[in-house]
C-alpha positions, -999 to 999 in steps of 0.1 A, spaced: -76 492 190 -81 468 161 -79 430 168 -43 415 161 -47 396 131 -41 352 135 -12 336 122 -23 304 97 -8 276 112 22 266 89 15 240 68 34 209 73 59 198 56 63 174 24 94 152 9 90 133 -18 96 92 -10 125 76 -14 116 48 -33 84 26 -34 82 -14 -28 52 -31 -48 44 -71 -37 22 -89 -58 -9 -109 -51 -13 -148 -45 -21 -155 -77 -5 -132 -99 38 -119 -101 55 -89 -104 44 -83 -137 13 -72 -134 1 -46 -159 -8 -19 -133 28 -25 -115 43 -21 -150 22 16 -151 30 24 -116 68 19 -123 64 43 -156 49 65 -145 63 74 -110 102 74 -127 126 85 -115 114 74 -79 130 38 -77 102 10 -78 108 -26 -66 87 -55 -83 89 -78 -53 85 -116 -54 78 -137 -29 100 -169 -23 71 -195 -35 69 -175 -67 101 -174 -72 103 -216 -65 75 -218 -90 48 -228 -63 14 -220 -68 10 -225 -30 17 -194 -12 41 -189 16 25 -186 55 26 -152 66 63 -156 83 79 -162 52 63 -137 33 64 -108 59 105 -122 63 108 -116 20 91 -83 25 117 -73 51 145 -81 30 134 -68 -1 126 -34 17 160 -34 35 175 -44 -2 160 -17 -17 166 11 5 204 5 6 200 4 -36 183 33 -35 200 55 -8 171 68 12 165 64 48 139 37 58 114 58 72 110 70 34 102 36 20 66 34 8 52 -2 8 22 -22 -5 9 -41 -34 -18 -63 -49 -38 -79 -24 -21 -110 -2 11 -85 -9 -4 -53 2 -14 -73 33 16 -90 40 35 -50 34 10 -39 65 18 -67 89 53 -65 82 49 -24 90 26 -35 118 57 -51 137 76 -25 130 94 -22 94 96 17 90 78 30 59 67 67 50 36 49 41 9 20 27 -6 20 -12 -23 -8 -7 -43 -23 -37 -75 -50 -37 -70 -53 0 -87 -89 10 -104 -76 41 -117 -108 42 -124 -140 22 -154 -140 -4 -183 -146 15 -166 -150 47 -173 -115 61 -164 -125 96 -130 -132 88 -117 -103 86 -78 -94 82 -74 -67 107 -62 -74 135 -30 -55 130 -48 -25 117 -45 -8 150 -7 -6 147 -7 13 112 5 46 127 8 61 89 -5 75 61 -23 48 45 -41 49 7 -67 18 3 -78 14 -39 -104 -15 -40 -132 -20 -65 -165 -11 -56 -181 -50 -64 -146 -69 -46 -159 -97 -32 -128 -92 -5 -146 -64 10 -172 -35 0 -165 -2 3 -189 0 31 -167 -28 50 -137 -11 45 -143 20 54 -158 6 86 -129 -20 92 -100 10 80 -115 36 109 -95 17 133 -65 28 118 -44 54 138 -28 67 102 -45 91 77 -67 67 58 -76 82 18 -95 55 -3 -98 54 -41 -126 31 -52 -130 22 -88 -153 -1 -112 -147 -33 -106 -143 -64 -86 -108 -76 -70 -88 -67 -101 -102 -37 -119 -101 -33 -156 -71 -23 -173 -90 11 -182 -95 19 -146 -60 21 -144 -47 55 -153 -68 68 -128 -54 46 -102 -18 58 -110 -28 95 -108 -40 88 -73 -10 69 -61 12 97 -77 -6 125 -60 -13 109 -32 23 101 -31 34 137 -34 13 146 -8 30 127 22 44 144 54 78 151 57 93 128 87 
């Protein structure tokens, strides 16, 4: 009798995101050239330039972690109702102090199909033991880190270690550069956010 051949598992499922919310770093605003080719280039998928409420005062200070996670809330709850997709189909993230401030506020629980999170500061330059992670273990989703391979803010070899204590699928993209990579590293960046976009689970 010849052996009964296995069924492949099926393969899970995929949906493309609703929409995606992008916050910008401390130092910079929502115009930054690599938002600008994100939001092109992803179309028709709605893309929110977010701006946190000391940026939009015209502060240079930035606003305590609160605040900012607060802003992030509302501009996620904002955008899904503008965009008519269910919450859990929001993808978040953003340059830096917004990328972080998009994984603590999905760390208490603001649903999100997933984290692009760009120049994450894993830690001040040349403060290696403060690290930013103590909410990593609450990131129970996909999660795509892009950093340069010379960011002062962590080296890939940090963040891969620090990122393994993520419960989520981790992917990372690293590129030339320090905390802000060229402007020529930049197409490659938004083919990896598209595909890596494309390729999220169904939930």
């Amino acid at each position: 009798m010849s052996p009964r051949a296995s069924t492949p598992p099926p393969a899970p499922r995929r949906r493309r995101p609703g929409a995606l919310l992008l916050a910008h770093g401390a130092g910079g605003d929502n115009d930054h050239p690599l938002f600008l080719a994100l939001e092109a280039a992803l179309a028709p998928l709605p893309v929110e330039r977010m701006r946190f409420p000391y940026r939009q005062a015209g502060k240079r200070a930035v606003d305590r972690a609160p605040v900012a996670v607060e802003a992030v809330r509302q501009s996620a709850t904002d955008l899904v109702r503008r965009a008519g997709c269910r919450p859990n189909r929001l993808v978040l993230g953003g340059r830096s102090f917004g990328g972080r401030m998009c994984s603590l506020a999905v760390a208490e629980g603001l649903p999100a199909a997933g984290l692009v999170l760009l120049s994450y500061p894993l830690h001040p330059p040349g403060k290696p033991d403060r690290l930013r992670t103590e909410h990593f273990g609450d990131l129970r989703l996909p999660c795509l880190f892009v950093s340069g391979r010379k960011d002062a803010f962590g080296s890939p070899d940090e963040l891969e270690s620090a990122t393994a204590a993520i419960p989520g699928p981790v992917t990372h993209l690293w590129v030339d550069g320090g905390h802000d990579p060229a402007p020529k590293t930049h197409e490659a960046i938004v083919a990896a956010v598209r595909a890596w976009l494309a390729d999220l689970p169904a939930s």
